[in-house]
KOLVO-571309 format. One line per 8 residues: number of its first residue (from 1); their letters; for each residue x, y, z of C-alpha. Coordinates in pm, 1 decimal. Example, Ala and Ser with C-alpha at 12.3 -4.5 7.8 and 13.67 -1.06 7.14 Angstrom:
2
1 = AS = 1230.0:-450.0:780.0 ~ 1367.0:-106.0:714.0
//
This chain:
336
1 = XXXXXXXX = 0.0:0.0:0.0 ~ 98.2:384.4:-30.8 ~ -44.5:733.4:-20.3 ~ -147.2:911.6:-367.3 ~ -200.4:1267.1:-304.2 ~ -556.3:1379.5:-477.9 ~ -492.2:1585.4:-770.7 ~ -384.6:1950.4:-708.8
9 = XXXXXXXX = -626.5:2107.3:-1007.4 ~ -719.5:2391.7:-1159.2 ~ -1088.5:2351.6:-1072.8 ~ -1047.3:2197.1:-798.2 ~ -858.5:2179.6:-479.4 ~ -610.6:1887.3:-333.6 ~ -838.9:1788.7:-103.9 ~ -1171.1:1696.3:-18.9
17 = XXXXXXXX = -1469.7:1701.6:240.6 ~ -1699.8:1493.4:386.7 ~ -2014.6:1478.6:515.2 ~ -2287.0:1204.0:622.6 ~ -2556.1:1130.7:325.4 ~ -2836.1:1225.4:560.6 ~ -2704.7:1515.0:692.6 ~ -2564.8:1680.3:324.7
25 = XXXXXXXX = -2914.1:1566.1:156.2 ~ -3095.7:1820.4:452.5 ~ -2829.3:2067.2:377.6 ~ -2906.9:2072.5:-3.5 ~ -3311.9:2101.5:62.7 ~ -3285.6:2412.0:309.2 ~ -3013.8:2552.5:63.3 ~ -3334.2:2532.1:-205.1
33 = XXXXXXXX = -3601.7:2669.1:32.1 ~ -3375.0:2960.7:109.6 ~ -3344.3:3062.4:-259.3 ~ -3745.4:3002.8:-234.4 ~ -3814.9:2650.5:-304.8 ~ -4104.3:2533.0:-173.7 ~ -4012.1:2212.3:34.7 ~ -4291.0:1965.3:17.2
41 = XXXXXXXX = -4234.7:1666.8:245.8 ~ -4403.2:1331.0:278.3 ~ -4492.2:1324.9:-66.4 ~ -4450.0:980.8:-274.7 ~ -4498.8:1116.5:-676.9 ~ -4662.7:752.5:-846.0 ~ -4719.1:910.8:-1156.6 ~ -4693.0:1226.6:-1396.8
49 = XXXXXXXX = -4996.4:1450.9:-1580.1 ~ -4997.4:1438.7:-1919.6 ~ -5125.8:1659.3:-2215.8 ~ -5392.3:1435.8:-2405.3 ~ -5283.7:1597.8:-2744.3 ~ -4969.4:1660.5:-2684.2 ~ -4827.4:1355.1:-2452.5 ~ -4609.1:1614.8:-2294.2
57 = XXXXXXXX = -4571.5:1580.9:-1875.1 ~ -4763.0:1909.4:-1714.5 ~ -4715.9:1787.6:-1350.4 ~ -4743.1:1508.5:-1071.0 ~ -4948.2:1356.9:-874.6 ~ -4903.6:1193.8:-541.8 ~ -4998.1:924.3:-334.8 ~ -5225.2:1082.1:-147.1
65 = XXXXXXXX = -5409.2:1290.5:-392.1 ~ -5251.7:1592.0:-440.8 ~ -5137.4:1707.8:-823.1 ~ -4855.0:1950.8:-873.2 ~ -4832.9:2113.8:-1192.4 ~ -4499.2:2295.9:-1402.1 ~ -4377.0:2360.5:-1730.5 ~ -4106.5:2143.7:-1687.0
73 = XXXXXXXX = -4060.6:1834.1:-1458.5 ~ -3720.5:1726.7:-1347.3 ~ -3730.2:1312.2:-1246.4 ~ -3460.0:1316.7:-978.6 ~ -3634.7:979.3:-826.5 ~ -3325.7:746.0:-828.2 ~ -3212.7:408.0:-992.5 ~ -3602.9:279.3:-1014.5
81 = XXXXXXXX = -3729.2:634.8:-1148.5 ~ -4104.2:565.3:-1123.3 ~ -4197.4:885.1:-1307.2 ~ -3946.4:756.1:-1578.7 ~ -4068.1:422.5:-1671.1 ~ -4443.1:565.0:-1617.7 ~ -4348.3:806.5:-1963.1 ~ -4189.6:504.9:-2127.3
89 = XXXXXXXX = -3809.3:558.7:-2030.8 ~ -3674.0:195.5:-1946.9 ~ -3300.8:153.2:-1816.5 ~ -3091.2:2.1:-2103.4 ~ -2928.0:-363.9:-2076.9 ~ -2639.2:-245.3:-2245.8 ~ -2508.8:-30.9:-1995.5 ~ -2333.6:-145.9:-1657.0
97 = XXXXXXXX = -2499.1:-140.4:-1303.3 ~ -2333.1:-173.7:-1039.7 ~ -2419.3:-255.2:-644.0 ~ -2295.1:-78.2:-323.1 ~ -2274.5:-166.1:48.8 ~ -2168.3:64.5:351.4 ~ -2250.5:166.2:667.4 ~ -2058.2:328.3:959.6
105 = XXXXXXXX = -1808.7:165.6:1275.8 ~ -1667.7:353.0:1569.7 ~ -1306.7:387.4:1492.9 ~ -964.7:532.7:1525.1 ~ -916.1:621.0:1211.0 ~ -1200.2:848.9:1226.3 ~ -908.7:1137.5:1180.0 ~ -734.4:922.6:863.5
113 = XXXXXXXX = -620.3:1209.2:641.8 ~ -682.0:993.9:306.8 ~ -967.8:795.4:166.8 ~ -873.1:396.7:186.0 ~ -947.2:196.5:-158.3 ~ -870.1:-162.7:-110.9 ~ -847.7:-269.7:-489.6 ~ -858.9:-651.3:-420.7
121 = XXXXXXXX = -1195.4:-847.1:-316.1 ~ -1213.6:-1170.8:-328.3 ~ -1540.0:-1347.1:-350.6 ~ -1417.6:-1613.7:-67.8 ~ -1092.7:-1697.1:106.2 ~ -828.2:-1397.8:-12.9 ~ -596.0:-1534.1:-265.5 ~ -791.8:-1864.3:-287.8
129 = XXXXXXXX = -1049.7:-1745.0:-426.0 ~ -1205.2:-1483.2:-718.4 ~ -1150.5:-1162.5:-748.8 ~ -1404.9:-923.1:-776.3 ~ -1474.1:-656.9:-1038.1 ~ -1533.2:-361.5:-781.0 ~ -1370.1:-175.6:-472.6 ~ -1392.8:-147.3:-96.5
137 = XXXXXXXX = -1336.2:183.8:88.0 ~ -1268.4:338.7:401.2 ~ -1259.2:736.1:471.3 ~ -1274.5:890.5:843.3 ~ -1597.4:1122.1:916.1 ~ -1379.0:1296.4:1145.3 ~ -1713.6:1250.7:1447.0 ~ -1559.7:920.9:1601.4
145 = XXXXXXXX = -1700.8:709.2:1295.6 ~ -1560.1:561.4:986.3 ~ -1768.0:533.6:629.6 ~ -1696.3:172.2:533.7 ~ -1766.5:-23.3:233.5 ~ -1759.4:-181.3:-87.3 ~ -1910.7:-195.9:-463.3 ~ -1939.2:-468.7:-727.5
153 = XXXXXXXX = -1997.1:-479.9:-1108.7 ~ -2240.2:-676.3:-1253.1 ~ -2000.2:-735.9:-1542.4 ~ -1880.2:-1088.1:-1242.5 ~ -2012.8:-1401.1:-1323.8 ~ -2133.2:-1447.1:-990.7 ~ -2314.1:-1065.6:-979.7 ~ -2659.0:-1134.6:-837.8
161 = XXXXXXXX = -2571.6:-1448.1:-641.2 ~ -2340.4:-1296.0:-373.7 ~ -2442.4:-1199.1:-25.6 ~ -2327.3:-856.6:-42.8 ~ -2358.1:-770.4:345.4 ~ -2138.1:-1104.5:376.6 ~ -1896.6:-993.6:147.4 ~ -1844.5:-705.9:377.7
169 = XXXXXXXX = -1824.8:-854.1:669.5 ~ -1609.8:-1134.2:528.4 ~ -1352.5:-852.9:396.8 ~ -1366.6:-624.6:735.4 ~ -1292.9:-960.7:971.4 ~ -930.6:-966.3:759.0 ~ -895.2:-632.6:905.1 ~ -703.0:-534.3:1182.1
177 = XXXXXXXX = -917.8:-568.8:1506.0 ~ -788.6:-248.9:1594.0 ~ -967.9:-66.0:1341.4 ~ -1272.1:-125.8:1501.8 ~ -1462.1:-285.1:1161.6 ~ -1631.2:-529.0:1389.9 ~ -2031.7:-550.2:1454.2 ~ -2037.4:-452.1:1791.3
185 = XXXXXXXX = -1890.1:-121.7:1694.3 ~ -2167.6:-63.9:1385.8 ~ -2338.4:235.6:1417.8 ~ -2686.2:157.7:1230.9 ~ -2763.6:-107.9:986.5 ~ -2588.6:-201.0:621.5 ~ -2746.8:2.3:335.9 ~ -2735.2:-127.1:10.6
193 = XXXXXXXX = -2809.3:75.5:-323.7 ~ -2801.9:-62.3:-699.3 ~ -2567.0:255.5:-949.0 ~ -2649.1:264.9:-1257.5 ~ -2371.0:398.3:-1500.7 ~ -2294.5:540.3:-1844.0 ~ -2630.4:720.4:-1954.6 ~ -2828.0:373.9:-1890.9
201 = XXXXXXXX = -3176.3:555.3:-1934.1 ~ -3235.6:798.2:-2196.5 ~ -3349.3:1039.0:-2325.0 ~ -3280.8:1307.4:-2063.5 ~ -3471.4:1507.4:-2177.8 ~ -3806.3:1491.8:-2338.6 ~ -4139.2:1569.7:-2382.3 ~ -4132.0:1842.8:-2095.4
209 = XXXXXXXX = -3937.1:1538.5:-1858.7 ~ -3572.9:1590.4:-1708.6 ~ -3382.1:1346.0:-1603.2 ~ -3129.2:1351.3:-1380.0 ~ -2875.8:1145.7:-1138.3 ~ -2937.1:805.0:-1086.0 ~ -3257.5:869.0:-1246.5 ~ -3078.8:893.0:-1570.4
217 = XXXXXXXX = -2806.8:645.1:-1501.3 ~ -2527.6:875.6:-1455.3 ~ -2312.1:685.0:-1215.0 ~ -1911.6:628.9:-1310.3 ~ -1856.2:305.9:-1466.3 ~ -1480.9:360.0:-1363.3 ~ -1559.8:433.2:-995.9 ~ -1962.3:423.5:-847.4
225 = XXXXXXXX = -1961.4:776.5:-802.7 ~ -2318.2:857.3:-780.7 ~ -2382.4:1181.6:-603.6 ~ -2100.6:1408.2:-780.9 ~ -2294.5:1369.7:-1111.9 ~ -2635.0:1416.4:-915.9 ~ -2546.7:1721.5:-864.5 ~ -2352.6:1860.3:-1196.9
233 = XXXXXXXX = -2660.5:1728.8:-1378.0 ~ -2866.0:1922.1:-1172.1 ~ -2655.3:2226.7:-1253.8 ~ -2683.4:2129.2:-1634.4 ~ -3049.0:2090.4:-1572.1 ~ -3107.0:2407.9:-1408.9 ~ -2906.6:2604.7:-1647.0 ~ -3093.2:2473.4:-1898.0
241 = XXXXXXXX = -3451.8:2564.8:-1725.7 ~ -3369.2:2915.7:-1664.9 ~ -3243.4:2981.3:-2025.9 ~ -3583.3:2821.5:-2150.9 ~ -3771.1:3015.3:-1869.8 ~ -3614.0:3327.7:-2041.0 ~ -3733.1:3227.4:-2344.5 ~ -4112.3:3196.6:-2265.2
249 = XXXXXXXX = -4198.3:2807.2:-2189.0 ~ -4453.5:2665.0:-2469.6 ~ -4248.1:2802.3:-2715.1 ~ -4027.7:2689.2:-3012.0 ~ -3709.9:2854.4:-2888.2 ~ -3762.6:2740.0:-2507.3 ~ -3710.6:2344.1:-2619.6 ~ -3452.7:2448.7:-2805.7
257 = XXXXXXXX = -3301.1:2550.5:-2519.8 ~ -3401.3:2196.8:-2287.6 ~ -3240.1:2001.0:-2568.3 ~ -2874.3:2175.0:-2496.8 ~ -2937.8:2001.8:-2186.9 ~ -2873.2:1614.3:-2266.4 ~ -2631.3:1765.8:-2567.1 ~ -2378.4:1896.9:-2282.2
265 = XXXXXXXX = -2417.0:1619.4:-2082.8 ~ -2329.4:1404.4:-2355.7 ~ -2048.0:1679.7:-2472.1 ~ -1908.3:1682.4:-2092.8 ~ -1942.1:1331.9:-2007.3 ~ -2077.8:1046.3:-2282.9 ~ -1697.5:979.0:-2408.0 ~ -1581.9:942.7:-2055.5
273 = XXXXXXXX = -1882.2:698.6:-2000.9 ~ -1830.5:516.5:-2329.3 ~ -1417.3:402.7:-2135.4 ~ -1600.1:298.8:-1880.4 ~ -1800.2:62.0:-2006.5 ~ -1491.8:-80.4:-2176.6 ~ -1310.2:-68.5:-1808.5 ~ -1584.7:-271.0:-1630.1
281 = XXXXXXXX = -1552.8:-523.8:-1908.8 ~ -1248.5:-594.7:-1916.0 ~ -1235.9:-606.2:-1504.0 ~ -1478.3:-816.2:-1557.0 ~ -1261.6:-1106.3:-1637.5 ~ -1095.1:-1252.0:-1326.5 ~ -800.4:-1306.3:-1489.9 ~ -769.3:-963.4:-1614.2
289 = XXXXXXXX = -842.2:-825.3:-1276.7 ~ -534.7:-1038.1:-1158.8 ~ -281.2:-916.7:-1334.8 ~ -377.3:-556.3:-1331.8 ~ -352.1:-608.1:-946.3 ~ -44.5:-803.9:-952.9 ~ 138.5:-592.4:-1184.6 ~ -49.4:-258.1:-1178.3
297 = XXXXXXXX = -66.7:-164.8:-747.4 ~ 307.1:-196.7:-701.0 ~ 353.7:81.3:-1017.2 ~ 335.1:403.9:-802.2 ~ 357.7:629.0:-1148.8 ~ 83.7:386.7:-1306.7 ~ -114.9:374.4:-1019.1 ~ -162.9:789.4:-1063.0
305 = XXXXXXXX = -248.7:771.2:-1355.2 ~ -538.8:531.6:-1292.1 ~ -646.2:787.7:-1039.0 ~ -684.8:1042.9:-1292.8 ~ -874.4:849.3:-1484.3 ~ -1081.4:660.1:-1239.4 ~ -1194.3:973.6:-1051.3 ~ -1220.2:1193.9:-1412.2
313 = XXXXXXXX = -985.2:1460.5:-1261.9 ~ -761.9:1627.8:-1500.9 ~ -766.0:1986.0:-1622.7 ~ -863.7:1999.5:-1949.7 ~ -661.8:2296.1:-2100.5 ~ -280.1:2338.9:-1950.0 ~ -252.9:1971.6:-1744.2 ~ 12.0:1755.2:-1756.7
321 = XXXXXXXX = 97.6:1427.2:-2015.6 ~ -123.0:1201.6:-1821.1 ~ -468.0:1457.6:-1837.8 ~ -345.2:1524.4:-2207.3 ~ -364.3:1154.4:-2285.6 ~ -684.8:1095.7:-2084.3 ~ -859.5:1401.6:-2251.2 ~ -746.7:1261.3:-2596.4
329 = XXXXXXXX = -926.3:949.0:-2511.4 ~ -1208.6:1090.9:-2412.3 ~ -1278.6:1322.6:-2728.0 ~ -1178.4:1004.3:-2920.5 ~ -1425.6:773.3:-2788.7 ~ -1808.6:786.9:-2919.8 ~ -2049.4:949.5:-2664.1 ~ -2245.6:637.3:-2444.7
//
């Protein structure tokens, strides 16, 4: 093992934050309501209004009755996206999903100034055994807890058959008992969450409906990253609303404006997404995964690279040889 420091960029810093899921998702909603959302809790949307003549989505309904109407409606309703499949939009078969497991020990390394990947899972005894396409993790929250986990790719032969949770456990019991990765120091239960990756629902946009996040399967193949591209899809989405707001909604010029939407997403992120569903194949293969862990983790210089590319940071103007060659690729490659 050995410490990578994150990449020192130009739009962003050499470091990072942290916060728990439940706690940043509450900051996010009051952040809306004081720029004058209107929060409405407690509401479960099962379906969308739609124009008779048009087919175009005017609004919501909930399970309890109520209707909510807008010129545009943004599906930011996860990996099942209800309001999605209800207008037609099925995930695609072609694209990779993924599955995630964490959930939160008292520890010492609750201070640990770098995020842990462990690059090697093994589907039984370590080293006697398969390895796994996929990850585990462990980052300090810095309150007396650690975030702990792990992810899989459904490009293994044995995706869908594994006890997840046991896989977990299984890996944190080879862990130091020191650490603290042991179930009488869990804070609350295992959570478990399916990622979908590379763009594996589209259109995301049409027909008055945006989608985005998980919704609209914008996960990292290379990496699971969900929430990063929640929110710069958001951005996009909003961006996109405001300019056709401007415009007057109804009109020619305003969906002109809500199709730049899936255009930049596609321009900003589809060739990125198309290497990543090569990646997870090809990781996908035990034997491939075996010697890129055998003779890839001891290469410190390699191993930087790979960071680059699995966490898409690299400045995209005046970086250095390995951005320039990870940029190339990514113009190079079609858009998923």
């Amino acid at each position: 093992p050995f410490e990578l420091p994150w990449p020192d960029l130009t739009d962003f810093p050499p470091h990072g934050l942290q916060r728990p899921r439940a706690d940043f998702d509450n900051i996010l909603a009051q952040e809306a309501v004081r720029s004058g959302a209107n929060l409405v809790e407690g509401a479960n949307v099962d379906a969308g209004i739609l124009d008779d003549r048009t087919g175009r989505i005017t609004g919501v309904t909930t399970k309890d009755g109520r209707s909510f109407t807008a010129p545009i409606v943004v599906a930011a309703d996860g990996n099942s996206s209800r309001l999605s499949v209800s207008m037609g939009l099925n995930k695609r078969d072609d694209r990779p999903m993924g599955v995630a497991v964490r959930t939160y020990y008292t520890s010492p390394r609750t201070h640990d100034d770098y995020l842990e990947s462990w690059l090697e899972l093994w589907d039984g005894k370590p080293h006697e055994s398969t390895l796994m396409p996929g990850y585990g993790w462990i980052f300090g929250m810095g309150d007396g807890t650690s975030n702990v986990g792990l992810g899989v790719l459904n490009t293994s032969k044995s995706f869908g058959q594994t006890d997840y949770r046991a896989l977990l456990k299984r890996w944190l019991d080879n862990t130091p008992e020191e650490w603290g990765f042991r179930d009488e120091n869990m804070v609350g239960k295992v959570q478990g969450a399916a990622l979908p990756m590379a763009f594996n629902r589209q259109p995301h946009y049409g027909r008055g409906l945006v989608l985005v996040g998980d919704a609209g399967g914008m996960v990292n193949p290379f990496n699971g990253e969900g929430i990063p591209y929640a929110m710069e899809s958001a951005e996009m989405a909003a961006e996109a609303i405001a300019e056709a707001r401007s415009r007057g909604f109804g009109t020619a010029s305003a969906e002109k404006a809500m199709r730049a939407y899936p255009e930049r997403l596609k321009a900003e992120l589809g060739g990125y997404y198309r290497l990543g569903t090569v990646f997870v194949k090809l990781i996908g293969d035990p034997r491939i995964m075996h010697i890129c862990t055998k003779y890839g983790l001891p290469r410190k210089t390699l191993m930087r690279f790979v960071l680059k590319l699995l966490a898409n940071l690299t400045d995209k103007n005046d970086g250095d040889a390995m951005d320039r060659i990870i940029n190339a690729l990514c113009k190079a490659a079609p858009s998923a």
